[in-house]
Backbone as ProteinMPNN parsed JSONL, in Angstrom:
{"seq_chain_A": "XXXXXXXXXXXXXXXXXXXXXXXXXXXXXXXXXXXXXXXXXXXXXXXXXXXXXXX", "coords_chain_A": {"N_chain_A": [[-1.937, 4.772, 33.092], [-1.545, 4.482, 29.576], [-3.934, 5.024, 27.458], [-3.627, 5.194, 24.826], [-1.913, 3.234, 23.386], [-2.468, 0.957, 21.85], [-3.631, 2.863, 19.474], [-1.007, 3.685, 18.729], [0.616, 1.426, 18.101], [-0.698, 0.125, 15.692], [-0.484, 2.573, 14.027], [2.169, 2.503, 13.797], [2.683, -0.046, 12.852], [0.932, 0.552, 9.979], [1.998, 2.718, 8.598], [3.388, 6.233, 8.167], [3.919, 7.869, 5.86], [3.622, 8.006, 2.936], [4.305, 7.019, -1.018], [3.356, 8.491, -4.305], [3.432, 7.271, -7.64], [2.642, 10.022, -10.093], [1.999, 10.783, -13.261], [1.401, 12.242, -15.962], [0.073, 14.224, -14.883], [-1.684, 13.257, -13.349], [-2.866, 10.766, -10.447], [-0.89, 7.62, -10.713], [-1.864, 5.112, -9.976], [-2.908, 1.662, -9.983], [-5.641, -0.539, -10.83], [-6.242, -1.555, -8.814], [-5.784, -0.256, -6.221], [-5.625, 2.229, -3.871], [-6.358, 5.216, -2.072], [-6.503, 6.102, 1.77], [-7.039, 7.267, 4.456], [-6.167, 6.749, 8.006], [-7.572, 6.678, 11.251], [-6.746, 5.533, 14.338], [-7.478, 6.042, 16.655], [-9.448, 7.153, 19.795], [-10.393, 9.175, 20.469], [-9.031, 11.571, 18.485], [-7.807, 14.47, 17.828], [-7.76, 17.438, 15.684], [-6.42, 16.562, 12.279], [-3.71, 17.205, 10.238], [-3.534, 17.439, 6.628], [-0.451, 16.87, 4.546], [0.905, 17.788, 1.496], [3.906, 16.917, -0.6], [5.327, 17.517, -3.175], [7.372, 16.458, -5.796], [8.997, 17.317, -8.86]], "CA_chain_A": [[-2.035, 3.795, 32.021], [-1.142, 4.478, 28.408], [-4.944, 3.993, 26.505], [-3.109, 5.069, 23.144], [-0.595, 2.308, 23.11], [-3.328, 0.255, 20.751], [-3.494, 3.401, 18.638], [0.383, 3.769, 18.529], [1.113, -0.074, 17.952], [-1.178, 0.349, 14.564], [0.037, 3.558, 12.997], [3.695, 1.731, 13.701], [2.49, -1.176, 11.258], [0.652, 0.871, 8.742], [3.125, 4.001, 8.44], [2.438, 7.65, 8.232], [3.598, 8.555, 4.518], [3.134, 7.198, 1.282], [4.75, 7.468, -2.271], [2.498, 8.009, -5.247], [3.568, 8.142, -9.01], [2.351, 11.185, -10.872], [2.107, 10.526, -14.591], [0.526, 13.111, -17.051], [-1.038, 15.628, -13.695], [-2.982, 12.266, -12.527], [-1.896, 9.884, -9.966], [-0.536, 6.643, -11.252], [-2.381, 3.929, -8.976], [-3.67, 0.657, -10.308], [-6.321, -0.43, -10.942], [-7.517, -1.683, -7.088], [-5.134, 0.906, -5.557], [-6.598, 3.348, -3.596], [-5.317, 6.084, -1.079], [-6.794, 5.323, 2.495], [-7.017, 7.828, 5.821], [-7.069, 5.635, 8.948], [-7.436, 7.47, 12.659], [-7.13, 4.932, 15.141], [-7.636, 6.961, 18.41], [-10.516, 7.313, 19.915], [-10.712, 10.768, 20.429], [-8.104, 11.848, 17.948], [-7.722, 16.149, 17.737], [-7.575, 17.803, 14.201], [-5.079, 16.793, 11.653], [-3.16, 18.161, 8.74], [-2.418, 16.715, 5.61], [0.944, 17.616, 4.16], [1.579, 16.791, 0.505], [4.854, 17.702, -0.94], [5.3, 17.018, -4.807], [8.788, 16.387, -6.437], [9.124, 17.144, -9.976]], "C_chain_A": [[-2.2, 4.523, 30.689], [-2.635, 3.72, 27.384], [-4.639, 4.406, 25.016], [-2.522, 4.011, 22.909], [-1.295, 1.293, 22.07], [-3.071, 0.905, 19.346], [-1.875, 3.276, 17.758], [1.144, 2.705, 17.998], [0.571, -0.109, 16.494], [-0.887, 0.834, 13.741], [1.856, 3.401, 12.665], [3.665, 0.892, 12.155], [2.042, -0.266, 9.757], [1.371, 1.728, 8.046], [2.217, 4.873, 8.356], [3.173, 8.344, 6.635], [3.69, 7.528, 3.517], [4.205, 8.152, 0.098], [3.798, 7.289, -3.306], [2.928, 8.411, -6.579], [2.77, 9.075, -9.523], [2.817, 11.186, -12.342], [0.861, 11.409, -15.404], [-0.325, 14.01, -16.375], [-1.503, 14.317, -13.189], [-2.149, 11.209, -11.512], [-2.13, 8.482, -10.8], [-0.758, 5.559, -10.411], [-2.776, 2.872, -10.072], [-4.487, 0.682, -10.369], [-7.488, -0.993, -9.991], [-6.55, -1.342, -6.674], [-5.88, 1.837, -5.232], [-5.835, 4.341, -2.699], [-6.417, 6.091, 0.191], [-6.72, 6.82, 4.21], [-7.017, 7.026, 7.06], [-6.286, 6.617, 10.241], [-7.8, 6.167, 13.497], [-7.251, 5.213, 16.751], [-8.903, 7.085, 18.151], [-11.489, 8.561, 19.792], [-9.402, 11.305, 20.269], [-8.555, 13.887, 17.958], [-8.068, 16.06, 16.22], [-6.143, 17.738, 14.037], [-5.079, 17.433, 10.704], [-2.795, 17.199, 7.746], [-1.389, 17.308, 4.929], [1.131, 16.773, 3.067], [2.515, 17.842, 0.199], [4.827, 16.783, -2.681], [7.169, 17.544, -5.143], [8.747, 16.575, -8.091], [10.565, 17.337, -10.731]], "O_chain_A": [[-3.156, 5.299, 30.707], [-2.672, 2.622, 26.829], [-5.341, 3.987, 24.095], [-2.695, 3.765, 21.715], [-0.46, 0.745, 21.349], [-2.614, 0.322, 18.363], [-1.66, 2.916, 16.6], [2.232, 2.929, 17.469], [1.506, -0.441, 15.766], [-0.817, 0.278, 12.645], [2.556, 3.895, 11.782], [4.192, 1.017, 11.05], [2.652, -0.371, 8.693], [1.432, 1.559, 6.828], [0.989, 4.8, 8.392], [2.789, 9.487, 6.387], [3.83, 6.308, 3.6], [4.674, 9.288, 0.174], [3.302, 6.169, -3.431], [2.903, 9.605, -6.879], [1.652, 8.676, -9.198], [3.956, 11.569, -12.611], [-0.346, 11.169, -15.371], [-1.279, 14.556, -16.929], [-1.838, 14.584, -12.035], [-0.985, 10.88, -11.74], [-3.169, 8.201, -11.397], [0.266, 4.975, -10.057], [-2.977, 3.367, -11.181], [-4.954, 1.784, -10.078], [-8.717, -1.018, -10.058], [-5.881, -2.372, -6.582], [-6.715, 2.341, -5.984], [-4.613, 4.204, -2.64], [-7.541, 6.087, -0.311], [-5.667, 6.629, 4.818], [-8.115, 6.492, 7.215], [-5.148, 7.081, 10.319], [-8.941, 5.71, 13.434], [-7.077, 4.488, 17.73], [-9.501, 7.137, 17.076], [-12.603, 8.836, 19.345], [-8.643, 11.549, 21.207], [-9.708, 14.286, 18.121], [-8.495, 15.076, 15.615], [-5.181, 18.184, 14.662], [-5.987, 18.113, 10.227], [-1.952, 16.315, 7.898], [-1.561, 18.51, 4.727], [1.397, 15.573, 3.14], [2.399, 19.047, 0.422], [4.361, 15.698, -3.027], [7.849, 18.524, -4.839], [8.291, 15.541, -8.58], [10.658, 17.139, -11.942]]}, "name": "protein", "num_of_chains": 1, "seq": "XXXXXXXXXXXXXXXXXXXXXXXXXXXXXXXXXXXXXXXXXXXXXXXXXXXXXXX"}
């Protein structure tokens, strides 16, 4: 039995990258914008974050 398939069904809906403007070095969020980590496993390993920047 498959006890990720909860986890896996979640990180489907929420996605795994993001776009964020970059205006003047700072990010360009709103003003109730936020940026958000979410681990839904129970007993998740160590991750990595990976940003890449476009200019």
């Amino acid at each position: 039995m498959n006890y990720d398939m909860p986890a896996h069904l979640k990180s489907s809906v929420i996605g795994a990258e993001i776009t964020i403007p970059i205006t003047r070095h700072r990010l360009n969020l709103g003003t109730w914008q936020g940026i958000y980590f979410c681990e839904f496993r129970n007993y998740g390993g160590a991750r990595r974050l990976v940003l890449t920047i476009y200019s």
